[in-house]
SETIMAR-378970 format. One line per field, with one value per residue (C-alpha): residue number from 1; residue in one letter; x, y, z negated. Coordinates in steps of 0.1 Angstrom, whole numbers. Layout:
N
pos <- [NUM  ...] $
code <- [A  ...] $
px <- [X  ...] $
py <- [Y  ...] $
pz <- [Z  ...] $
//
This chain:
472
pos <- [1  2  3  4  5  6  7  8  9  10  11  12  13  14  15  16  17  18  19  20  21  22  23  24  25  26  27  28  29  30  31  32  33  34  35  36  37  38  39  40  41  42  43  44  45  46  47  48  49  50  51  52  53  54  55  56  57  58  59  60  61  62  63  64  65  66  67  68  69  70  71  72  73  74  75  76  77  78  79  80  81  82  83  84  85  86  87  88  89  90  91  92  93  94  95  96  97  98  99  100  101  102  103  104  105  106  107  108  109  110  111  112  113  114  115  116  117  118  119  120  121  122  123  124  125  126  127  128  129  130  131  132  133  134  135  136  137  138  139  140  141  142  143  144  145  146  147  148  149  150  151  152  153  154  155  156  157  158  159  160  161  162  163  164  165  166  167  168  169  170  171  172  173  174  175  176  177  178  179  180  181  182  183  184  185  186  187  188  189  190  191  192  193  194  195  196  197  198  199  200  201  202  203  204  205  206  207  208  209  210  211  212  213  214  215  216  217  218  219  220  221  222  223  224  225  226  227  228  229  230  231  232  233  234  235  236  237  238  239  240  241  242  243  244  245  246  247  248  249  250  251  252  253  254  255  256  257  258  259  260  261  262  263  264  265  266  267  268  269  270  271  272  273  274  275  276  277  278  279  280  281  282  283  284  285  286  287  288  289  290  291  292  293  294  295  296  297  298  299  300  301  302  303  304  305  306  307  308  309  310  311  312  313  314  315  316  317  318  319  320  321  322  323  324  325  326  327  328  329  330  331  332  333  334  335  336  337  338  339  340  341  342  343  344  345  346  347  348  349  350  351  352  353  354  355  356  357  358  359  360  361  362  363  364  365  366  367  368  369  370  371  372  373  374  375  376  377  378  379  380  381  382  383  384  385  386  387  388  389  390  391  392  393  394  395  396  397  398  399  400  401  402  403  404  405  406  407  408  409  410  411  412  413  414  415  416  417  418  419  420  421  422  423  424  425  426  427  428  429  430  431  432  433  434  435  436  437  438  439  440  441  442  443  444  445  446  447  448  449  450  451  452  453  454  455  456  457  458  459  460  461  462  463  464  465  466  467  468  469  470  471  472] $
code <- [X  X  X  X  X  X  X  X  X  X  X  X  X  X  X  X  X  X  X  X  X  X  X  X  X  X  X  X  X  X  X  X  X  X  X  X  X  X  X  X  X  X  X  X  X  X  X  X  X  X  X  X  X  X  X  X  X  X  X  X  X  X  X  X  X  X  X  X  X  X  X  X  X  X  X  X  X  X  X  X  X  X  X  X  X  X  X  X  X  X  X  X  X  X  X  X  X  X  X  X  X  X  X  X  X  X  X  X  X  X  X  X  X  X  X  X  X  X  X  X  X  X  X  X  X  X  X  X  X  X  X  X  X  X  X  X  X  X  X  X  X  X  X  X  X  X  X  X  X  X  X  X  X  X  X  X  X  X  X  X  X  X  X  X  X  X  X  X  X  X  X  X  X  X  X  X  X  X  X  X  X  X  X  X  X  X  X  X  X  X  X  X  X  X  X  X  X  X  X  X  X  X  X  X  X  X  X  X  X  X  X  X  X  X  X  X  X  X  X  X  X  X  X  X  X  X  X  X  X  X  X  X  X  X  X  X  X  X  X  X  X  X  X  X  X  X  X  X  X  X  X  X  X  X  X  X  X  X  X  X  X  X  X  X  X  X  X  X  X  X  X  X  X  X  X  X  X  X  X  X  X  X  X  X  X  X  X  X  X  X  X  X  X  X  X  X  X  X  X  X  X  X  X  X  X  X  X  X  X  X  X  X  X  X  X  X  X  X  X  X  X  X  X  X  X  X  X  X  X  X  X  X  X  X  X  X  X  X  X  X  X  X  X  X  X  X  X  X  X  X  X  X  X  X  X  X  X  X  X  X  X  X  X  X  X  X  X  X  X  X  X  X  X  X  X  X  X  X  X  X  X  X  X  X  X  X  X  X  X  X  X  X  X  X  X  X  X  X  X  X  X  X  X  X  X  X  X  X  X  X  X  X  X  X  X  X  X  X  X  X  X  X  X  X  X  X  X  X  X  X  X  X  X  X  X  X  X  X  X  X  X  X  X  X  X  X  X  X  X  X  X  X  X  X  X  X  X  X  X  X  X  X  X  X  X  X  X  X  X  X  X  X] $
px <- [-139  -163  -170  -210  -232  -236  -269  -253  -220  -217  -209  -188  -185  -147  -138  -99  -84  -67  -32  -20  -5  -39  -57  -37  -36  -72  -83  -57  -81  -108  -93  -81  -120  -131  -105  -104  -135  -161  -177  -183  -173  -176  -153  -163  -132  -137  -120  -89  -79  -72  -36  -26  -8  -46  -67  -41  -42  -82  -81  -62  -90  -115  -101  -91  -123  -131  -169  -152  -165  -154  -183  -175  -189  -197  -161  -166  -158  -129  -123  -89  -75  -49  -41  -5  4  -24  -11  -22  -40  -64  -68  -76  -100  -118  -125  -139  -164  -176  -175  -193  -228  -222  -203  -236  -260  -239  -241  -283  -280  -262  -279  -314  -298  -305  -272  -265  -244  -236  -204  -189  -148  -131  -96  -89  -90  -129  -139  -167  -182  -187  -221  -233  -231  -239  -275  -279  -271  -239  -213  -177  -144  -112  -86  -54  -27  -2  18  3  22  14  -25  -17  4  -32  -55  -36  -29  -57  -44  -8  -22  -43  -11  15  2  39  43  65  78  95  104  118  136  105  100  69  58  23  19  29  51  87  98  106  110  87  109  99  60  45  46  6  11  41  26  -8  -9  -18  -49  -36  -29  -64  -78  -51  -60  -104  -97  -76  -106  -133  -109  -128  -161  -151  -170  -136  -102  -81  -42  -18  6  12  17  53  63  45  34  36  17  -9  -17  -18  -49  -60  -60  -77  -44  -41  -76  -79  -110  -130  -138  -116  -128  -117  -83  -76  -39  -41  -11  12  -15  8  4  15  38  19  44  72  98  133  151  141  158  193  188  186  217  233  252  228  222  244  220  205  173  169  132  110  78  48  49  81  113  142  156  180  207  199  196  231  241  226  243  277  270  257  289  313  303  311  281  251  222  189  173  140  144  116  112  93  56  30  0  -26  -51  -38  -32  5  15  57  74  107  121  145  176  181  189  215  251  263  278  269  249  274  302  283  258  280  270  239  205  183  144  126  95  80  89  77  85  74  90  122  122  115  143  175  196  181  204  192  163  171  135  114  102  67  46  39  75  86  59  73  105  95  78  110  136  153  174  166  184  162  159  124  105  72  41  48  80  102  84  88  123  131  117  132  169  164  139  132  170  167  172  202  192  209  222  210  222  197  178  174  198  221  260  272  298  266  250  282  284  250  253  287  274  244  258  296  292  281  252  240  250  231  196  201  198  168  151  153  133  107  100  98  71  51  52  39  13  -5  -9  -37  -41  -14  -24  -29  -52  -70  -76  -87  -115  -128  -131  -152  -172  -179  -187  -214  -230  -233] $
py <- [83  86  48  41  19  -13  -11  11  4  -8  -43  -56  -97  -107  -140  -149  -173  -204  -201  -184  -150  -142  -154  -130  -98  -99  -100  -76  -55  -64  -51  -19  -13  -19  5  29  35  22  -12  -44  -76  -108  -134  -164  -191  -226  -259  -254  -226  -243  -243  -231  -197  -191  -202  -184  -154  -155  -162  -131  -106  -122  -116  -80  -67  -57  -62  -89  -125  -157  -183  -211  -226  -268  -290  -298  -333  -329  -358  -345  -338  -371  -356  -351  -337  -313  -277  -253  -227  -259  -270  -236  -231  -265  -254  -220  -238  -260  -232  -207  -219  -223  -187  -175  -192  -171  -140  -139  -146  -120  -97  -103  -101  -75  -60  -62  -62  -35  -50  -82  -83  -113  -125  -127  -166  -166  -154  -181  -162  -128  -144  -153  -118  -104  -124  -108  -73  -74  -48  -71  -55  -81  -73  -80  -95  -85  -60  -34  -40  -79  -64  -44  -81  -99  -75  -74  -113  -120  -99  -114  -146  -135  -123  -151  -184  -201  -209  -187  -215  -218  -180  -167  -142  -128  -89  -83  -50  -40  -3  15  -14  -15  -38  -75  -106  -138  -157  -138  -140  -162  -203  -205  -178  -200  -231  -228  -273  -276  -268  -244  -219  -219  -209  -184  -170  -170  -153  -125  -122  -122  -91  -63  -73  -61  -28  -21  -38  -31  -30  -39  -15  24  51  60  22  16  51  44  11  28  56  34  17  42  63  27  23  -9  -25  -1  6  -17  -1  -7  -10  18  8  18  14  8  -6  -21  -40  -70  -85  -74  -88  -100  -130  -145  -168  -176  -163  -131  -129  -143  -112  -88  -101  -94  -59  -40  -44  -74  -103  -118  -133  -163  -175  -187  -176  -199  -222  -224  -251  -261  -294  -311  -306  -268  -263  -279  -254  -221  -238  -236  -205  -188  -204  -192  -160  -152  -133  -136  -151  -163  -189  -206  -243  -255  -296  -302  -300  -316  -291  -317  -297  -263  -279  -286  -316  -315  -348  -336  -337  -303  -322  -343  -316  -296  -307  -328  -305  -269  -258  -272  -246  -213  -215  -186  -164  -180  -196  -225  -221  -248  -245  -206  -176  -144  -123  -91  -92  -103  -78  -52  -62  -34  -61  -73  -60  -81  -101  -135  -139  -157  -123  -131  -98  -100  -106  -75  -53  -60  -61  -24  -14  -18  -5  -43  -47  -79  -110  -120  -157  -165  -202  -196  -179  -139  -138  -137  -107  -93  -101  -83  -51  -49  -52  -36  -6  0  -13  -21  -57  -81  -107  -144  -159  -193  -218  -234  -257  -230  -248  -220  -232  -225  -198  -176  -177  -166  -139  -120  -123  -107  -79  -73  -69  -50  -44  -11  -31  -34  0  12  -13  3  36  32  5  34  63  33  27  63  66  36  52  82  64  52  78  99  119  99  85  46  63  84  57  35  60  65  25  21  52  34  2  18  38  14] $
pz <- [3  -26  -35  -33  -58  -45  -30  -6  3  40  41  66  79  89  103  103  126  110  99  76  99  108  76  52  72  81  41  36  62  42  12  28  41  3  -15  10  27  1  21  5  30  32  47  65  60  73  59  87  63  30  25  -6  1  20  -12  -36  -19  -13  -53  -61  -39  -54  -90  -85  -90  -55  -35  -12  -14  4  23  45  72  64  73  111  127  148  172  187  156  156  194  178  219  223  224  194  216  229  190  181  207  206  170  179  204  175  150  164  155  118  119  135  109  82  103  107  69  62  83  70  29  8  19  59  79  102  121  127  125  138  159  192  195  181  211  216  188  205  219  184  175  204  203  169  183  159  171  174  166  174  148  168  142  169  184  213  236  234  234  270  280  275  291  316  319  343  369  364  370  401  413  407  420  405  372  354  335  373  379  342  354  377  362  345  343  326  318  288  279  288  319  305  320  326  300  276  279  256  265  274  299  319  324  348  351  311  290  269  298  307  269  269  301  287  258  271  299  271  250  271  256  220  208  199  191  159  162  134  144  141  167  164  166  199  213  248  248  227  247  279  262  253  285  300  323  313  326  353  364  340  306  275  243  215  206  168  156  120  107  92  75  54  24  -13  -40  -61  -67  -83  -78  -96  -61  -79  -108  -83  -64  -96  -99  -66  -53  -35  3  2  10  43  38  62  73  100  86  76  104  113  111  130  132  112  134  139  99  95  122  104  68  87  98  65  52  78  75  40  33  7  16  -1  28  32  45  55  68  100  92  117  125  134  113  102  71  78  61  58  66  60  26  25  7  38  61  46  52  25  -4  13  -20  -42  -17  -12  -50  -62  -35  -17  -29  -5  -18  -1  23  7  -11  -19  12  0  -32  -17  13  -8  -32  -36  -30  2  34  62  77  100  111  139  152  142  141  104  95  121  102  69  73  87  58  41  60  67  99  116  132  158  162  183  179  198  204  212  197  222  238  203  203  235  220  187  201  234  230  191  185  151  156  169  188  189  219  226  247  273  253  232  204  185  172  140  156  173  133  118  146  143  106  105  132  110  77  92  123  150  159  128  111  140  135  99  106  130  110  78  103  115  74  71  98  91  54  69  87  61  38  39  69  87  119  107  81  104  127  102  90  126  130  97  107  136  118  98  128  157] $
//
């Protein structure tokens, strides 16, 4: 699209959810609407979102020259914040509540500037602000940071609950089935949806009931990843008979590589396809006695690897403060054994610039949807090792229907022995399974490529979103 002068560029306000795997691919989104499609945006951020990977990466769109620019809402006073026991989905939601107002103050400001607004973009936890906008006759589009078929789980959650008056957390291996999405188990649905007797099941269960009310919900995903689920909500079969909003798959929105690290120049140095990258993404860790059962593992095995260790960090605000130092979890003398074939980078590096990497051959990952997508993007078979949230659900899906994943077998308590680590490491990087996860995992990058270019159907659908976004 032909970019427009300022005075006429159609501006756009986006409001992330904390943490950082909805912060980044939402101003990724913002970024996309401003190269691509010619609008200016402004993102409303709040003090819960000033970790450093969320102001460096805020930094970098603001320096790269595009019509994007960054307001907060004033710090809020959280009383439950030392509530070390309160579950995430509760502190989350308890902050919406008190947010909303200020994120409405901003909104009526920005729709009586010299530049307004003409569409309102925010996540599917900020729900409490759908009545801000909606009093300000603000079309609201949910940008859903997860997969589809997780989409069709929660619209379709309060009729699951309606239906089951047990707890799953009691029936795991009770068969879910929602439509457009493959048959899978209670286990495997995330943890708020198990437990009806605490809090967090009850925010879980509003905000998939308030989903519906969305003008229309953007997916980070792309059609020939999850073209079943897709066309379900599309074709309204997962609500039924009450109206869905217009569903517009426009992924893989993730981040760039823009970093660097010294893990890069060790990789330059490495054959090609020969290392596993080990991470839990940005809010993950294990304990100390699980690390010192993936070191055995990794060491077992015989096989590069480059690995993230990250120490336990406590979320009482979502600026995780780590308690762990790294050094004390690893078995004593591990680096000193495996430093001519493996590297440990404590708590982040550069994901992109490492998946990306020639010398990168597999992905050990928590299954998040933002690691999924970019290990995607570039063609990286995965280990699938999930901690919480939707991951398991994405789990089940990447080894059992896209099969480009392998997943690890845990024992009940969900702790994983240094045998099982060696095992899927060795099937990824020489086994069937994982020559197979290869060759699937090389078409998916292929069609996500595909996707995005211009006149692919992530672009298309893209365009027909902010087309929407200008004309309400």
């Amino acid at each position: 699209m032909e970019m427009q002068s300022n005075s006429r560029k159609p501006h756009v306000a986006i409001f992330p959810c904390v943490g950082v795997g909805h912060f980044v691919p939402t101003v990724q989104l913002a970024k996309r609407l401003c190269v691509n499609h010619g609008f200016s945006a402004t993102v409303i951020t709040s003090n819960w979102m000033r970790t450093a990977k969320q102001v460096t990466y805020a930094g970098y769109l603001t320096s790269s020259g595009l019509d994007i620019r960054f307001t907060e809402i004033p710090d809020l006073d959280v009383h439950d914040e030392q509530d070390e026991h309160m579950k995430i989905e509760t502190r989350i939601s308890n902050y919406m509540e008190k947010a909303a107002p200020h994120v409405g103050d901003i909104l009526h400001s920005l729709l009586n500037s010299s530049s307004p607004i003409s569409a309102f973009v925010t996540d599917f936890f900020c729900s409490a602000t759908f009545d801000v906008a909606a009093r300000l006759s603000i079309p609201t589009y949910v940008f859903f940071t997860c997969s589809a078929r997780m989409l069709s789980v929660m619209l379709h959650c309060p009729k699951l609950a309606s239906e089951h008056a047990v707890c799953f957390k009691d029936e795991e291996e009770c068969r879910i089935d929602v439509p457009g999405v493959p048959p899978f188990y209670a286990r495997d649905l995330p943890e708020p949806m198990k437990d009806r007797s605490n809090q967090g099941f009850h925010w879980f269960l509003h905000h998939c009931s308030r989903l519906p009310e969305a003008t229309g919900i953007l997916i980070n995903t792309f059609e020939d990843l999850e073209k079943e689920a897709l066309e379900a909500l599309k074709e309204g079969k997962v609500l039924g008979s009450s109206p869905t909003p217009s569903i517009y798959s426009i992924g893989p929105v993730i981040s760039e590589a823009h970093e660097t690290h010294e893990c890069l120049e060790w990789l330059d140095q490495q054959p090609p396809s020969s290392v596993v990258y080990v991470s839990f993404g940005s809010g993950g860790f294990l304990s100390k006695e699980q690390t010192a059962e993936v070191a055995h593992g990794l060491e077992r095995s015989g096989h590069r690897f480059l690995w993230v260790v990250r120490g336990e960090n406590k979320f009482i605000t979502f600026n995780p403060n780590q308690v762990t130092n790294v050094s004390e979890l690893l078995p004593e003398g591990f680096v000193s054994r495996t430093k001519d074939r493996g590297v440990v980078v404590p708590n982040w590096a550069p994901q992109i610039a490492i998946l990306s990497h020639p010398s990168i051959g597999g992905f050990l990952s928590h299954s998040g949807w933002n690691s999924t997508l970019e290990g995607i993007s570039y063609g990286v078979p995965m280990i699938c090792w999930p901690l919480f949230a939707e991951q398991k659900l994405n789990r089940f899906m990447l080894v059992n229907h896209d099969k480009v994943g392998i997943d690890v077998k845990m024992e009940r308590d969900g702790f994983v022995p240094r045998a099982e680590v060696e095992r899927v490491v060795r099937e990824l990087m020489e086994g069937e399974e994982g020559i197979k996860a290869r060759e699937n995992m090389r078409v998916l990058k292929e069609k996500a490529k595909l996707a995005l270019m211009e006149g692919g159907s992530s672009y298309k659908s893209m365009a027909m979103a902010a087309g929407r976004f200008v004309h309400k």
